[in-house]
N, C-alpha and C positions, 0 to 999 in steps of 0.2 A: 504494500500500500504506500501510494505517493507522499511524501510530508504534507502539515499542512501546514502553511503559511499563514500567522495572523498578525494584526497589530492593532495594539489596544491605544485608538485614538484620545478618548476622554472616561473616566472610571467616572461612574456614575453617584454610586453606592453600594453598603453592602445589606445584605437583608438579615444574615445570620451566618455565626463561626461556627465547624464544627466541635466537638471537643479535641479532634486530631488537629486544627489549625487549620482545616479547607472553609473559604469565605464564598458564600453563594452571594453575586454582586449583578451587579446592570451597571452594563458596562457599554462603549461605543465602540464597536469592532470592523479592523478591515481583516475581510477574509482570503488570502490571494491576492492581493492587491487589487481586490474589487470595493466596488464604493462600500464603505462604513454603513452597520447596520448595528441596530443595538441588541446585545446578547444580555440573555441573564443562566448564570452555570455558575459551577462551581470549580473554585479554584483552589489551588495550593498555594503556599505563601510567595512562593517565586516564580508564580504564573507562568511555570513551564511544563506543568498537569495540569487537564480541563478534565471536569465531568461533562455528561450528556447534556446536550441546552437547548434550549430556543432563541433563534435569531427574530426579529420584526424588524420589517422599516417604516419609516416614521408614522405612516398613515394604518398601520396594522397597532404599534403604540397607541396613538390616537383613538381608537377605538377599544383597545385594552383599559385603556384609562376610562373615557366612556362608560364602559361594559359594567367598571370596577365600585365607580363613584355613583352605582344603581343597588349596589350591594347593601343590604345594612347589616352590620358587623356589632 
């Protein structure tokens, strides 16, 4: 399997640490050196291990947030 190539534009925030030190965050990522999209995964403290995640771009955010702020918590 090919590498993957990322780079983490702007770190958003983080949502939660685990007890091992992996920080699940939202974050603004280029994948490939394709246009930035924002991830939220989890990560190791030296952001060189990813877990599994979900990417959106801006307009799929936009409606997450939407979706979110319908919730009552």
């Amino acid at each position: 399997m090919a590498d993957i190539k990322f780079e983490i534009k702007q770190t958003i925030g983080t949502l939660s640490e685990s007890p091992k030190g992996w920080k699940k965050e939202l974050n603004l990522i280029s994948w490939n050196d394709k246009e930035p999209k924002y991830d939220l995964r989890d990560w190791d403290s030296e952001h060189k291990k990813m877990g599994k995640g979900v990417t959106l771009n801006a307009e799929e955010l936009k409606k997450l947030r939407d979706l979110l702020n319908c919730i009552e918590l």
